[in-house]
Backbone and ligand atoms as CSV (ligand in chain L), in Angstrom:
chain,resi,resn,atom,element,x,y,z
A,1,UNK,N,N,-5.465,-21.231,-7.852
A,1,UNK,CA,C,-5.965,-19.922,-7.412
A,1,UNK,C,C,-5.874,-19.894,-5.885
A,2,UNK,N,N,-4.837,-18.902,-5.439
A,2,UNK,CA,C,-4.388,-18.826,-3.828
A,2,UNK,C,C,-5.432,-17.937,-3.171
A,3,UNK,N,N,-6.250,-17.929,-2.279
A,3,UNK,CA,C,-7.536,-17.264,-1.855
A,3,UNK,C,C,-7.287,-16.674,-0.426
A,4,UNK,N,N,-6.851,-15.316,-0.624
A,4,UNK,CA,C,-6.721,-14.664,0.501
A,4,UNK,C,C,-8.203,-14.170,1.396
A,5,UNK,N,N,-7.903,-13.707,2.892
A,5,UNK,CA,C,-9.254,-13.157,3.269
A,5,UNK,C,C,-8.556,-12.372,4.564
A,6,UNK,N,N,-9.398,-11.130,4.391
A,6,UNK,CA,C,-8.876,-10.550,5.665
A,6,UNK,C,C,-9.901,-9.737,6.344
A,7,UNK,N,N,-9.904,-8.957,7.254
A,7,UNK,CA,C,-11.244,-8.663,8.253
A,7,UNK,C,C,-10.666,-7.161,8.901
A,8,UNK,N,N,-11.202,-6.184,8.751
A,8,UNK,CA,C,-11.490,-5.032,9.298
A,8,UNK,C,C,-12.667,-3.926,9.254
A,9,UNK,N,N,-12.672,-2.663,10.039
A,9,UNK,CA,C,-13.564,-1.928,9.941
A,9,UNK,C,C,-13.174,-1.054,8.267
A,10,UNK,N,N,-12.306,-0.557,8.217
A,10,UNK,CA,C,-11.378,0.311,7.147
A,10,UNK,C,C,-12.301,1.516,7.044
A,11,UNK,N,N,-11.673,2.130,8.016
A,11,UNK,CA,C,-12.542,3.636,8.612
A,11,UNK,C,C,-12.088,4.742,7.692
A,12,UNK,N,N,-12.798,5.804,6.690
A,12,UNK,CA,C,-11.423,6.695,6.347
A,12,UNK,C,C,-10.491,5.926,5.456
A,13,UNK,N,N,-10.785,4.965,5.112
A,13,UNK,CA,C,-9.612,4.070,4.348
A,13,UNK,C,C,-8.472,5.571,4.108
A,14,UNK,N,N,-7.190,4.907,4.584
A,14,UNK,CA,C,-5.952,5.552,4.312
A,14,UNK,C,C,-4.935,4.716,3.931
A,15,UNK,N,N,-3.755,5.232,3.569
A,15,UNK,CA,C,-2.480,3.886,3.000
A,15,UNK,C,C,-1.713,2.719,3.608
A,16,UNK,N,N,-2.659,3.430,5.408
A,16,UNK,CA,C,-2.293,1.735,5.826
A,16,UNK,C,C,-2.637,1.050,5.572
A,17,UNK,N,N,-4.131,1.162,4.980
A,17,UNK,CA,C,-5.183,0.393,4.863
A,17,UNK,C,C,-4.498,-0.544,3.285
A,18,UNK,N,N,-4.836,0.699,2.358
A,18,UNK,CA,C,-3.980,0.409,1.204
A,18,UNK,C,C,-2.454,-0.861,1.378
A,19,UNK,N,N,-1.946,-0.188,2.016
A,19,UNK,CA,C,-0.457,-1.203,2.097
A,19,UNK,C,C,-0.840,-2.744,2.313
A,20,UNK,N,N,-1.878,-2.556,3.563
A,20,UNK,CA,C,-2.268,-3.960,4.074
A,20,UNK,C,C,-3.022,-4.774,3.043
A,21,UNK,N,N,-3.477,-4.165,2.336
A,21,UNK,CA,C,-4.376,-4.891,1.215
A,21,UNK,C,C,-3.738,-5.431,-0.088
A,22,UNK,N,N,-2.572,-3.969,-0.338
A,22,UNK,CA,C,-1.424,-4.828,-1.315
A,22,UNK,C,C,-0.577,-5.935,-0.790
A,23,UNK,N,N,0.058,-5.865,0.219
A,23,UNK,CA,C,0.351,-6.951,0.956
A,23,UNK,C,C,-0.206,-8.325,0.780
A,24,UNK,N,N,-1.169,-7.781,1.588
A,24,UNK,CA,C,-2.269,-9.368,1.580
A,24,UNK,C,C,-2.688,-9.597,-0.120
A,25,UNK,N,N,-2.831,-9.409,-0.895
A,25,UNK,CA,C,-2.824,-9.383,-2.106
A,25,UNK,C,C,-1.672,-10.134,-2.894
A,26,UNK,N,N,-0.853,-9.575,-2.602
A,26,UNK,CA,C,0.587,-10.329,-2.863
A,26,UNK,C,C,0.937,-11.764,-2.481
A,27,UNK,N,N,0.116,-11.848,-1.531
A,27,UNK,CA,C,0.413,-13.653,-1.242
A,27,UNK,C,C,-0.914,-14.456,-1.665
A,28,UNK,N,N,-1.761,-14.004,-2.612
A,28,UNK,CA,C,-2.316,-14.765,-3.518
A,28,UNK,C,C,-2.873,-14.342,-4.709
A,29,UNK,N,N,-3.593,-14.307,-5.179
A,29,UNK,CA,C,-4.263,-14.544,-6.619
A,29,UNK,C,C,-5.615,-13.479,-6.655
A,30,UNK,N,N,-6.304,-13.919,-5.416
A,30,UNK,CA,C,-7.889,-13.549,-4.929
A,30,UNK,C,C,-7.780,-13.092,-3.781
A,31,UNK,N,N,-8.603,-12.011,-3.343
A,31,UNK,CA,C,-8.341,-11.054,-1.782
A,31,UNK,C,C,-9.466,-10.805,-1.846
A,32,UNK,N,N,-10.648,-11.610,-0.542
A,32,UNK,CA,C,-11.438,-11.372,0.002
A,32,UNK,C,C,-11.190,-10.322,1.524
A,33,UNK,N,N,-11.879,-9.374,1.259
A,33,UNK,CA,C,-11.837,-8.113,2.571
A,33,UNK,C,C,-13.507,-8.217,3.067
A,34,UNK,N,N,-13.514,-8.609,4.202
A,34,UNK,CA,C,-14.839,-8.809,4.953
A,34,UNK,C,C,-14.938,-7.517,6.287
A,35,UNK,N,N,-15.996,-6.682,5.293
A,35,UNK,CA,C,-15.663,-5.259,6.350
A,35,UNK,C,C,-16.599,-5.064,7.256
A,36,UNK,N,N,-16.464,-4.452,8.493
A,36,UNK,CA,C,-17.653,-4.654,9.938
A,36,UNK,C,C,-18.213,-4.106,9.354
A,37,UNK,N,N,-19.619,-4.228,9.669
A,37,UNK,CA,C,-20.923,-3.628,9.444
A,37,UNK,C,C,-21.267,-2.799,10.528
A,38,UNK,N,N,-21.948,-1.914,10.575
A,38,UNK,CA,C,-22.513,-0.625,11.496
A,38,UNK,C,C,-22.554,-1.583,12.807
A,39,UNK,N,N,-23.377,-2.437,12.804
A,39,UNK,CA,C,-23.783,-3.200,14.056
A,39,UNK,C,C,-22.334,-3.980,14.708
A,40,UNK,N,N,-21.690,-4.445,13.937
A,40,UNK,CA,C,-20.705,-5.011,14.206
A,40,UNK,C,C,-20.171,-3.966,15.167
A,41,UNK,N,N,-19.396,-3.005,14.205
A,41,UNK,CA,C,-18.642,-1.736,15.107
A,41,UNK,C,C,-19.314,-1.612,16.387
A,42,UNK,N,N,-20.280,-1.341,16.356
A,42,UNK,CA,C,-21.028,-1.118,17.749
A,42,UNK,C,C,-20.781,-2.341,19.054
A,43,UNK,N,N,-20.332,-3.732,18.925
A,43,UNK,CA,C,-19.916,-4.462,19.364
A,43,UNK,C,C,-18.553,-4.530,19.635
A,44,UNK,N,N,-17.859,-3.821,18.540
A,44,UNK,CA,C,-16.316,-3.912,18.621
A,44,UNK,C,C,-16.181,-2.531,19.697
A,45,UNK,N,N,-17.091,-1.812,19.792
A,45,UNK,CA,C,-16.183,-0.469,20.503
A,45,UNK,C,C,-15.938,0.677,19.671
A,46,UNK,N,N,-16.657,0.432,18.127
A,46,UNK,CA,C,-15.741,1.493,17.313
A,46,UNK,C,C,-17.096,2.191,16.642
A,47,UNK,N,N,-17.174,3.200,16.741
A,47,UNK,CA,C,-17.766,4.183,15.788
A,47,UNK,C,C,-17.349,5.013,14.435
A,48,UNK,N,N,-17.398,4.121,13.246
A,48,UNK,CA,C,-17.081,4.314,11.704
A,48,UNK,C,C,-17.645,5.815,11.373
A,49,UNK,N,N,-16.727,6.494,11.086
A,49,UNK,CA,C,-17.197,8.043,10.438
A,49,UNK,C,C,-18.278,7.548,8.841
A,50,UNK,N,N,-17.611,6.629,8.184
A,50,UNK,CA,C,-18.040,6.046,6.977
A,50,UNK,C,C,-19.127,4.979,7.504
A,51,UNK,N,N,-20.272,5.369,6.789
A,51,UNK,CA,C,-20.999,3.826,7.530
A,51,UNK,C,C,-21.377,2.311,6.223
A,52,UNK,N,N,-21.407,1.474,6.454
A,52,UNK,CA,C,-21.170,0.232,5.773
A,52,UNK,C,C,-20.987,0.063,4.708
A,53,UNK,N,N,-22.012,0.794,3.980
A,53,UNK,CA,C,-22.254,1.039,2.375
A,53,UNK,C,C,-21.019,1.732,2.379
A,54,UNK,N,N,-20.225,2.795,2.679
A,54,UNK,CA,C,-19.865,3.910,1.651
A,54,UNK,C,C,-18.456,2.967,1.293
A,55,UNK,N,N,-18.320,2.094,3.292
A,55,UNK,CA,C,-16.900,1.561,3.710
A,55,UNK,C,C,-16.468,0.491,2.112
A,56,UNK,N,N,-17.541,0.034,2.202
A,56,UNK,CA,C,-17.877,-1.071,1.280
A,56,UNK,C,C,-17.722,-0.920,-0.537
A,57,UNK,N,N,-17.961,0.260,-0.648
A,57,UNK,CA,C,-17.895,0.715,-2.071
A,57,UNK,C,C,-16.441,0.886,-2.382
A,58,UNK,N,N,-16.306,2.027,-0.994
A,58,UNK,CA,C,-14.559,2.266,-1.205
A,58,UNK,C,C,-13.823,1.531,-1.165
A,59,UNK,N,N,-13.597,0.068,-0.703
A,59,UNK,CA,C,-13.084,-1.386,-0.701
A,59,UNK,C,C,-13.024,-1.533,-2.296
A,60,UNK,N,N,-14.086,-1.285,-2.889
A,60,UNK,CA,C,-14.421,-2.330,-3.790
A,60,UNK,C,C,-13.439,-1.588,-4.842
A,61,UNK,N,N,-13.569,-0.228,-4.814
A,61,UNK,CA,C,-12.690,-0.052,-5.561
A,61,UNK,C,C,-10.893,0.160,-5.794
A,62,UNK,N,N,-10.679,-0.825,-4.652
A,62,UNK,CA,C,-9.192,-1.025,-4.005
A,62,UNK,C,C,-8.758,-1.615,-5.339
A,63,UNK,N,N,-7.638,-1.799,-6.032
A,63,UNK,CA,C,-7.226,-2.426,-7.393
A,63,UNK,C,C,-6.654,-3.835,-6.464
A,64,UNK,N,N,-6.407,-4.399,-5.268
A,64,UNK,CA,C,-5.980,-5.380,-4.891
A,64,UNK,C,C,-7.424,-6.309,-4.740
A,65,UNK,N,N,-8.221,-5.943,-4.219
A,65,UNK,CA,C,-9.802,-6.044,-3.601
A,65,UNK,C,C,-10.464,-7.183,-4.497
A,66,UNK,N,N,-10.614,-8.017,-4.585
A,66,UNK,CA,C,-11.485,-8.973,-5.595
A,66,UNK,C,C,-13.049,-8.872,-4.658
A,67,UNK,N,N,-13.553,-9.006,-3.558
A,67,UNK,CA,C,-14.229,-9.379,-3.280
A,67,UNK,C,C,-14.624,-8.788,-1.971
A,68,UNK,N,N,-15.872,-7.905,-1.690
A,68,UNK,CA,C,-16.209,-7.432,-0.292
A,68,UNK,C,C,-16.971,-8.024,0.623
A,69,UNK,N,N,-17.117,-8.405,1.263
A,69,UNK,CA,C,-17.939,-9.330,2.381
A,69,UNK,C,C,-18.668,-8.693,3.679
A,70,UNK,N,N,-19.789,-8.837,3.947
A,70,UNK,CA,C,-19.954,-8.312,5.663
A,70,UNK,C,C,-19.168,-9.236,6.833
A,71,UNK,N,N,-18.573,-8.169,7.886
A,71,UNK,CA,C,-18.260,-8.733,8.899
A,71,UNK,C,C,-19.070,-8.259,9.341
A,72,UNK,N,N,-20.221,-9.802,10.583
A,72,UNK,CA,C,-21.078,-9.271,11.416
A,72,UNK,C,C,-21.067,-9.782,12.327
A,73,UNK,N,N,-20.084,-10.521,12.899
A,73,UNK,CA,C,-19.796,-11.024,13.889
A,73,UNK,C,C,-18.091,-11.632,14.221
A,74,UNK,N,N,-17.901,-12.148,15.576
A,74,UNK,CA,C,-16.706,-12.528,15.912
A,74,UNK,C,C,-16.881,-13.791,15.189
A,75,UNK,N,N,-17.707,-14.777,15.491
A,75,UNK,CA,C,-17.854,-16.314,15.104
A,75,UNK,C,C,-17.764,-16.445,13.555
A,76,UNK,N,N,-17.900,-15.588,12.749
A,76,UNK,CA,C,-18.066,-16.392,11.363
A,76,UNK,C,C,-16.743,-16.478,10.458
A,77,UNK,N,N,-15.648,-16.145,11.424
A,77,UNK,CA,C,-14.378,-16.321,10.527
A,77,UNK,C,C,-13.757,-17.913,9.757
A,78,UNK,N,N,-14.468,-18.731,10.669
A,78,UNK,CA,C,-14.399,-20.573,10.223
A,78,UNK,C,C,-15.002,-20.671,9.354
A,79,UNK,N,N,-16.494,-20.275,9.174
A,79,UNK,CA,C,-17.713,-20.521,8.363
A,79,UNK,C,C,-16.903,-19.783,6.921
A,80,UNK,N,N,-16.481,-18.254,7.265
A,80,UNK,CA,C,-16.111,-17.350,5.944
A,80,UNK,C,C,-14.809,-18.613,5.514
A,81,UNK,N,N,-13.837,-18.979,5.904
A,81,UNK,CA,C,-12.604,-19.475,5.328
A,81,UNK,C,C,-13.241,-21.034,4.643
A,82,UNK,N,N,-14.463,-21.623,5.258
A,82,UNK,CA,C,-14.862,-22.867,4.550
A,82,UNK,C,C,-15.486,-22.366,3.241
A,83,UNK,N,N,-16.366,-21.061,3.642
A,83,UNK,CA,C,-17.771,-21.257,2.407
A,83,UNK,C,C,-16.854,-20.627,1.350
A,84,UNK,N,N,-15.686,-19.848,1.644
A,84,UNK,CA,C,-14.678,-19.194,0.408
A,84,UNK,C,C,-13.322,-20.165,0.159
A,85,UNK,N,N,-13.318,-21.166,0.512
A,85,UNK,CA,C,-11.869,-21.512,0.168
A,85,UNK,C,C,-10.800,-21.369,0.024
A,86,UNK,N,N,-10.796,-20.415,1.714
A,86,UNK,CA,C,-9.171,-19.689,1.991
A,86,UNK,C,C,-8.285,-20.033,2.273
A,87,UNK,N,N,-7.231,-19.426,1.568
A,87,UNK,CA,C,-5.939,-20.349,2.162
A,87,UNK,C,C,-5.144,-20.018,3.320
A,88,UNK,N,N,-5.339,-18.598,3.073
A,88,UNK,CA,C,-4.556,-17.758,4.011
A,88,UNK,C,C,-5.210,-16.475,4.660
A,89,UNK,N,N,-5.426,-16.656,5.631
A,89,UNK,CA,C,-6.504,-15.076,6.468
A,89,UNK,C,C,-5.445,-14.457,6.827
A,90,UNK,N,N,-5.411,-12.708,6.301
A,90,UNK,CA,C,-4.289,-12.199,6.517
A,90,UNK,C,C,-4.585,-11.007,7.866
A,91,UNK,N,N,-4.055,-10.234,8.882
A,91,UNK,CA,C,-4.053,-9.179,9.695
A,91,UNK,C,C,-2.770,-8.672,9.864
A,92,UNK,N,N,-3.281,-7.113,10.330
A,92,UNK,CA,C,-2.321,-6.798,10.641
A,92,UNK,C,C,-1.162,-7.451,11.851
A,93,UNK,N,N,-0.160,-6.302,12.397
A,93,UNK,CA,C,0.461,-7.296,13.280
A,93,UNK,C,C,-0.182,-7.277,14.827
A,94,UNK,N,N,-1.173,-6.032,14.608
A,94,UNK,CA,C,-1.626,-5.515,16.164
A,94,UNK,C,C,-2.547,-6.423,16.333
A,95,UNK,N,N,-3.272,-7.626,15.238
A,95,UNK,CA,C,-3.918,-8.813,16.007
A,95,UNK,C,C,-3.242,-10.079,16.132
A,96,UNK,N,N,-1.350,-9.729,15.882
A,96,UNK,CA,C,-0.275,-11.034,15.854
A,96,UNK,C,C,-0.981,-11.906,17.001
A,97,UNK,N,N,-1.290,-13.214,16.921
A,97,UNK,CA,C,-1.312,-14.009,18.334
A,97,UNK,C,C,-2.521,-13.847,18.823
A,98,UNK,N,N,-3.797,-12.988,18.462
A,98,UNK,CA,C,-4.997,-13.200,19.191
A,98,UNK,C,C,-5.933,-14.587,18.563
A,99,UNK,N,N,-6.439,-14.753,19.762
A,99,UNK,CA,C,-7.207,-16.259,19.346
A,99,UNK,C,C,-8.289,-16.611,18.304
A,100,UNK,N,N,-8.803,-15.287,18.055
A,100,UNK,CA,C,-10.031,-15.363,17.082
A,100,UNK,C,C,-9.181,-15.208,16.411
A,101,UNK,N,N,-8.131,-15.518,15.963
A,101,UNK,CA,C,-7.240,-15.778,14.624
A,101,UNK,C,C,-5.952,-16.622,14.396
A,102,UNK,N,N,-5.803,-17.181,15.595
A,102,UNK,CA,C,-4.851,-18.562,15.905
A,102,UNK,C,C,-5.705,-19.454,16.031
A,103,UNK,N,N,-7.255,-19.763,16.292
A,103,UNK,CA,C,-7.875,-20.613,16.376
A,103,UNK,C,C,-7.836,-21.074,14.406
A,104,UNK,N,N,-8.038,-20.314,13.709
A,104,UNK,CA,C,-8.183,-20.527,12.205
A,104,UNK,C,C,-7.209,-21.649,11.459
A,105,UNK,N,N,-5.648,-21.482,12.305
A,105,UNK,CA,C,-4.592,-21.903,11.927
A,105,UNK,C,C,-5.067,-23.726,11.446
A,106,UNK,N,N,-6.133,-24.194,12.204
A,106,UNK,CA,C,-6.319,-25.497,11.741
A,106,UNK,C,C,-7.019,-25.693,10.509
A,107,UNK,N,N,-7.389,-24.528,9.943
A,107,UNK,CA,C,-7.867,-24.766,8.388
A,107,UNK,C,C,-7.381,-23.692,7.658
A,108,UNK,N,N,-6.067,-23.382,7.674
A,108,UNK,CA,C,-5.643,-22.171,6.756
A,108,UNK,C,C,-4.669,-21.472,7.467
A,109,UNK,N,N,-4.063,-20.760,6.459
A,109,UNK,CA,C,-2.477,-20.121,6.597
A,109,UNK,C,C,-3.128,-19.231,7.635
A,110,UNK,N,N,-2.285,-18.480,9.055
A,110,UNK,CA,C,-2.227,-17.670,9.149
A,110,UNK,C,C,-1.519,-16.788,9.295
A,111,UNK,N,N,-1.621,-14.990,8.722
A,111,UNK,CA,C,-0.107,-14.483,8.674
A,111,UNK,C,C,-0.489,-13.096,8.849
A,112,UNK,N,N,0.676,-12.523,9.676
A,112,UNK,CA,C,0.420,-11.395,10.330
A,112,UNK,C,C,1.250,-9.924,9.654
A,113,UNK,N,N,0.430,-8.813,8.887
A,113,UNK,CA,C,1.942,-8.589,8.639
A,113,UNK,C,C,1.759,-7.034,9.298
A,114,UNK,N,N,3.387,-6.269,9.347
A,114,UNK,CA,C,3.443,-5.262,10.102
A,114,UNK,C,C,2.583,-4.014,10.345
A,115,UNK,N,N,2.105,-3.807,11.048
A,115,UNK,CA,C,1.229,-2.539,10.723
A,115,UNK,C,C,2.297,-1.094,10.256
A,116,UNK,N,N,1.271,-0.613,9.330
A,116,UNK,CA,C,2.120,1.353,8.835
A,116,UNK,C,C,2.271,1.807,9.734
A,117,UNK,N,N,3.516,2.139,10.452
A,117,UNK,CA,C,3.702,3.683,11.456
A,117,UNK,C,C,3.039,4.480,11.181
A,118,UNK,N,N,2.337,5.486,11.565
A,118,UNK,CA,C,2.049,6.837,12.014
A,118,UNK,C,C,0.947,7.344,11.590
A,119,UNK,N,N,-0.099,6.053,11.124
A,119,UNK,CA,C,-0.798,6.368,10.378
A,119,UNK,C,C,-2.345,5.665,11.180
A,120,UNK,N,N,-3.313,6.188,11.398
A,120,UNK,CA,C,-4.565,5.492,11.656
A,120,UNK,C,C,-5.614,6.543,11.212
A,121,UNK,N,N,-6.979,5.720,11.380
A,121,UNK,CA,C,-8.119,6.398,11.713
A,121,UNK,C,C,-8.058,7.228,12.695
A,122,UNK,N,N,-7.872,7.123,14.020
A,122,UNK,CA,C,-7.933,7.545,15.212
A,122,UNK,C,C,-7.085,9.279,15.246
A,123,UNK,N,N,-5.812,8.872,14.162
A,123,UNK,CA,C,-4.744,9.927,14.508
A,123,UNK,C,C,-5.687,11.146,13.090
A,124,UNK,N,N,-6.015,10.758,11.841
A,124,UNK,CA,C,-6.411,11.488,11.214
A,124,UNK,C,C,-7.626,12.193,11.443
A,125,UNK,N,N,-8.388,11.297,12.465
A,125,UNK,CA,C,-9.197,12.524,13.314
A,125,UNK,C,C,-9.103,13.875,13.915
A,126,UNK,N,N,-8.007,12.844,14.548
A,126,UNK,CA,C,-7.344,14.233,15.301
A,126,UNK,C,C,-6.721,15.456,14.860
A,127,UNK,N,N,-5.888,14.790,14.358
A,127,UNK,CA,C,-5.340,15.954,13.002
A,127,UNK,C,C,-6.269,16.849,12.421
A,128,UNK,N,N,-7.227,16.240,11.514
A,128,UNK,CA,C,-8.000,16.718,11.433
A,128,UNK,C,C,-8.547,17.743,11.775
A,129,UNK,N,N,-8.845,17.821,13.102
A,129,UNK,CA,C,-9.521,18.170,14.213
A,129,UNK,C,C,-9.057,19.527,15.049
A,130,UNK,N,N,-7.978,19.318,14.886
A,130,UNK,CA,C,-6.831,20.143,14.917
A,130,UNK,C,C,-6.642,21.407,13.999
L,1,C2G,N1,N,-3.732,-1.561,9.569
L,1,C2G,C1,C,-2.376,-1.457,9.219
L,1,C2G,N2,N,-1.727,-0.298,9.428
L,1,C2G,C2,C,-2.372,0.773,9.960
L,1,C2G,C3,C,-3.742,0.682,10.299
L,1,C2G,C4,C,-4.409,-0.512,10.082
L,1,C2G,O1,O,-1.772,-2.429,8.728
L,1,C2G,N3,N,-1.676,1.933,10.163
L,1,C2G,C5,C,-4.408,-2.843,9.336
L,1,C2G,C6,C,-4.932,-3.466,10.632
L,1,C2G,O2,O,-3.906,-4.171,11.288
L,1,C2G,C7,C,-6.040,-4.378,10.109
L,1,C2G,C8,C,-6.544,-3.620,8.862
L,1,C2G,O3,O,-5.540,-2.646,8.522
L,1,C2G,O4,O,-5.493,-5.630,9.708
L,1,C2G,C9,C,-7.850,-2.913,9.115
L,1,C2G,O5,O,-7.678,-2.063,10.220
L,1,C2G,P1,P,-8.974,-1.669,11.087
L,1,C2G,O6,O,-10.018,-1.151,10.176
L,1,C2G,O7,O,-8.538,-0.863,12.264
L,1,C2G,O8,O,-9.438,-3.119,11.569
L,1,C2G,P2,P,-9.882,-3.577,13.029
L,1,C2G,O9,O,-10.791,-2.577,13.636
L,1,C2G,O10,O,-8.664,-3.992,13.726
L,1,C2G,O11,O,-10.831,-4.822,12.665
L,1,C2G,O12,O,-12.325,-9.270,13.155
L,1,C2G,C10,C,-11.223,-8.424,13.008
L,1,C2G,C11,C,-11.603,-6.970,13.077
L,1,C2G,O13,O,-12.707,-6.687,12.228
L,1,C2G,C12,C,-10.406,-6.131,12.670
């Protein structure tokens, strides 16, 4: 059993979100998604239209999704890949090469894959909005 894990806010979940999750899904068996929590965001810079619970439900019912987790901090990505038995922590490519996720590489795969063109939270606001 290959034990994926991956880490975002998933604002609005849309089909990038989706893609990234089939993706990461595809390179194992089990797909743990560990999603920021209200407080978290507030640390990251980001203000979730969806707040934890709803983010969290809508995860759950991803058909790739085995498993939802709180992200509530930067530090617990070592602790999450020991206490779950990950093999591989997956991101997109816009965190290719950052350290809170090249540091991991000494206990588990890490792999980056492309982010969806044209598609975000940020832009469907706007649109939106528009
Ligand atoms: N993503 C994607 N394509 C998009 C938008 C997002 O592949 N068009 C991916 C991102 O690269 C990320 C995941 O979907 O891997 C979730 O995106 P966000 O919710 O924006 O995650 P982020 O705020 O980057 O949080 O500790 C890590 C952070 O929690 C990551």
């Amino acid at each position: 059993m290959k034990r994926v894990l991956t880490y975002g806010t998933f604002d609005l979940l849309h089909y990038g979100h989706v893609r990234l999750l089939k993706r990461a899904k595809a390179l194992g068996d089990y797909l743990i998604v560990a999603v920021s929590t209200d407080e978290f965001n507030k640390i990251k810079g980001k203000k979730a239209y969806n707040n934890f619970e709803t983010r969290k439900e809508m995860l759950e019912t991803v058909r790739y999704v085995d498993l939802v987790i709180p992200e509530k901090n930067w530090e617990q990505k070592a602790d999450d890949v020991r206490k779950y038995c990950v093999d591989t922590v997956v991101m997109g490519s816009d965190w290719r090469g950052n350290e809170k996720f090249e540091a991991l590489k000494d206990l588990c795969e890490v792999v980056y894959l492309e982010r969806t063109e044209n598609v975000s939270t940020t832009k469907i606001k706007n649109d939106l909005h528009l």
